[in-house]
C-alpha positions as CSV (number, residue, x, y, z in Angstrom):
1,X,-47.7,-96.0,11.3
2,X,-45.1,-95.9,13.8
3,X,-46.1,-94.5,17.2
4,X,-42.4,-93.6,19.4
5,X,-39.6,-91.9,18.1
6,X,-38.1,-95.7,19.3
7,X,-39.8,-97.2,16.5
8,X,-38.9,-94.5,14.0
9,X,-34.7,-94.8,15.3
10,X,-35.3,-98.4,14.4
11,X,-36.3,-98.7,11.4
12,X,-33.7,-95.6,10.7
13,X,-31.1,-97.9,12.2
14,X,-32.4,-101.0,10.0
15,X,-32.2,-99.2,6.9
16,X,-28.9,-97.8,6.8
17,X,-27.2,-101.2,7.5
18,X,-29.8,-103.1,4.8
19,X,-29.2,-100.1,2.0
20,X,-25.6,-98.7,3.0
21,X,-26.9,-95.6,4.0
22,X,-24.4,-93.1,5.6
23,X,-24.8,-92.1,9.2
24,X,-24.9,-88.5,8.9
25,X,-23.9,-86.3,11.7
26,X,-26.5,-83.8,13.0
27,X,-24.8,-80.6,13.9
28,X,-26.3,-78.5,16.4
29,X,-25.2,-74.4,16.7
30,X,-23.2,-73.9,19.8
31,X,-24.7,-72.1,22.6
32,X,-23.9,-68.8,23.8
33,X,-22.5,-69.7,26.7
34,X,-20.0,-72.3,25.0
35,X,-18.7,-69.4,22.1
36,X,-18.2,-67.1,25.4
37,X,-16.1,-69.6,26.7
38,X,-14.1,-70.3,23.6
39,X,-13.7,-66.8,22.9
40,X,-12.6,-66.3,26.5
41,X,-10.2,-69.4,26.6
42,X,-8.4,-67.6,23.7
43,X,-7.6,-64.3,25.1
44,X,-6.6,-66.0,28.1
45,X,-4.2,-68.2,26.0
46,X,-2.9,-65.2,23.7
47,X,-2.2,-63.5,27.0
48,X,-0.1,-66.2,28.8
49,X,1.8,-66.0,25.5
50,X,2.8,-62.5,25.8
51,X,3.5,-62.7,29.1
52,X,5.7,-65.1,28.3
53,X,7.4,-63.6,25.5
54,X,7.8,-59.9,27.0
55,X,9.2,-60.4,30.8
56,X,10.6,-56.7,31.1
57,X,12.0,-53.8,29.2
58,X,15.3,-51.8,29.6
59,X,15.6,-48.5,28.6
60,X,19.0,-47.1,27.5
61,X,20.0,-43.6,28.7
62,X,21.6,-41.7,25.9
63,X,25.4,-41.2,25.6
64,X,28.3,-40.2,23.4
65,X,31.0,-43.2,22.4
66,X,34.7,-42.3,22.3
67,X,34.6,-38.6,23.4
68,X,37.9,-37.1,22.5
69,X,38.1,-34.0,24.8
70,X,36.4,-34.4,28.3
71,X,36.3,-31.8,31.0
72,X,35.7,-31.7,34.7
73,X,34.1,-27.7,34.6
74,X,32.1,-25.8,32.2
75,X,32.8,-22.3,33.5
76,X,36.7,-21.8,33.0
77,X,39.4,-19.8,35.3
78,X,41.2,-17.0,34.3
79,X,44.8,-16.4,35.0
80,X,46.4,-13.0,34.9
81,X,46.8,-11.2,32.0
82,X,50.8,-11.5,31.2
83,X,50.4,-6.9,30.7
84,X,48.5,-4.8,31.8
85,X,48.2,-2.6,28.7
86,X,49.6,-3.6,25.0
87,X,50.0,-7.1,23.3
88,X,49.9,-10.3,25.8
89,X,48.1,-13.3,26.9
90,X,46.1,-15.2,29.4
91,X,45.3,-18.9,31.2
92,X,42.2,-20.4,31.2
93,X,41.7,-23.7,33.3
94,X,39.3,-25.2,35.8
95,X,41.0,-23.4,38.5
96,X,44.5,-23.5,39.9
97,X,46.3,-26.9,38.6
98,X,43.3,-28.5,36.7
99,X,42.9,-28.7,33.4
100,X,40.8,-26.7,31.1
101,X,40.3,-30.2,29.2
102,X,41.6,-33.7,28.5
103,X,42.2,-34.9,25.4
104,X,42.8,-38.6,24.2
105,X,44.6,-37.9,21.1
106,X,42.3,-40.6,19.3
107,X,40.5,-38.1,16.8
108,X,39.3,-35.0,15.6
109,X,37.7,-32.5,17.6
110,X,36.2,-29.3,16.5
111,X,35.8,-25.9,18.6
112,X,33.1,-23.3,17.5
113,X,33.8,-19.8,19.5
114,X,33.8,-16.1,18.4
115,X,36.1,-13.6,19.5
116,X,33.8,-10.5,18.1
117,X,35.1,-7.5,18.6
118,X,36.8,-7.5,21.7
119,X,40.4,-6.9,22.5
120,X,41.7,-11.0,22.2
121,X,43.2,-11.7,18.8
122,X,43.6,-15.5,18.9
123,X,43.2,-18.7,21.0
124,X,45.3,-21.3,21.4
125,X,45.8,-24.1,23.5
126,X,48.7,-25.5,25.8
127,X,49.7,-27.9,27.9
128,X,47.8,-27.5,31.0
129,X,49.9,-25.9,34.0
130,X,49.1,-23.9,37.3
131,X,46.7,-20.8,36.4
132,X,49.5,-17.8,37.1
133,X,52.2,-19.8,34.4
134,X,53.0,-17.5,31.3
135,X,51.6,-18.7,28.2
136,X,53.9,-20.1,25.5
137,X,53.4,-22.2,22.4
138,X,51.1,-24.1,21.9
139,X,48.1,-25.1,19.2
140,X,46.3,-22.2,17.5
141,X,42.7,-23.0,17.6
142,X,40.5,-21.7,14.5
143,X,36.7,-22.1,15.0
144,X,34.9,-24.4,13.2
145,X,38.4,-26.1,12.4
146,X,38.8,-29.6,13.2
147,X,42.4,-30.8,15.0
148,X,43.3,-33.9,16.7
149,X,45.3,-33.0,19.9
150,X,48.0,-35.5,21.5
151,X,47.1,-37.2,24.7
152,X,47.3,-34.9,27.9
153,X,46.0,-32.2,29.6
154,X,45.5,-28.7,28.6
155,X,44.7,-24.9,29.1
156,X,43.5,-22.2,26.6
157,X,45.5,-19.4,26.4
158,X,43.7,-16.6,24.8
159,X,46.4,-13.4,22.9
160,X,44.9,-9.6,22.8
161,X,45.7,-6.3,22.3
162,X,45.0,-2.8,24.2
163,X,44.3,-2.4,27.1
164,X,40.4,-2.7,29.3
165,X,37.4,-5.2,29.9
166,X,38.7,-9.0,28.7
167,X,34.6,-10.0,28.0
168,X,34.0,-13.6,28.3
169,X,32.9,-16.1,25.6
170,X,32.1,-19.3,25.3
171,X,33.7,-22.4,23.2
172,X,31.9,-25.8,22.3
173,X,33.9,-28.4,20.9
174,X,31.9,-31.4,18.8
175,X,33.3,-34.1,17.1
């Protein structure tokens, strides 16, 4: 009988070189503290990786491309009507010499307004001039009707009929 563990590893040792015996591998779990590490080695390395992927992120404000018709005021001027009683007409602008809007003549534009029942009969528009000029000519506008006006500047000009309280109204033009 063999009395040390030394005695016992050398017959083992004897054996497998005499018979061909495989060394076999003991394997021993890992320890706690060794999977902690491993598992904390690996979030570390995931997390260098995203850093490294994702250095910052832009936001983008919204916009529109290619507007057609710009303007520099959203609450218009108004001229003087052309009569004081009867058929005539009246300027719109942003006040004295500047236009109601611009267009770029690229594309269609629609306006969306309502006349209800007041005393205009029709809007058109012109080419833009100082507020007190007379209206003449001019593109007919009909809401919800799309037109493509020619590069320039212009003014509304609004036609009515009768005589007391011109109400406002408003216009929006999409495209």
């Amino acid at each position: 009988m063999k009395h040390s563990l030394k005695e016992l590893g050398s017959e083992l040792s004897h054996r497998r070189a005499t018979e061909g015996m495989a060394k076999e591998r003991v394997r021993r779990p890992l320890r706690r503290e060794t999977k902690m590490a491993v598992g904390m080695a690996i979030v570390l390395a995931l997390a260098m990786v995203v850093a490294a992927i994702n250095l910052f992120t832009h936001t983008f404000p919204a916009g529109t491309t290619g507007a057609h018709v710009t303007t520099t005021c959203s609450t218009l001027t108004m001229g003087t009507p052309s009569v004081p009683a009867g058929s005539g007409t009246v300027r719109f602008n942003c006040g004295a010499t500047t236009p109601a809007f611009v267009a770029d003549g690229s594309g269609p534009v629609t306006p969306t307004f309502s006349l209800g029942a007041t005393l205009y009969t029709g809007l058109a528009i012109v080419p833009s001039a100082a507020i007190g000029t007379s209206c003449t000519g001019g593109t007919a506008l009909t809401s919800g009707t799309g037109l493509t006006p020619p590069a320039g500047n212009y003014d509304y000009c609004a036609s009515y009929t009768g005589a007391g309280v011109l109400p406002g109204f408003t216009l929006t033009w999409s495209q």
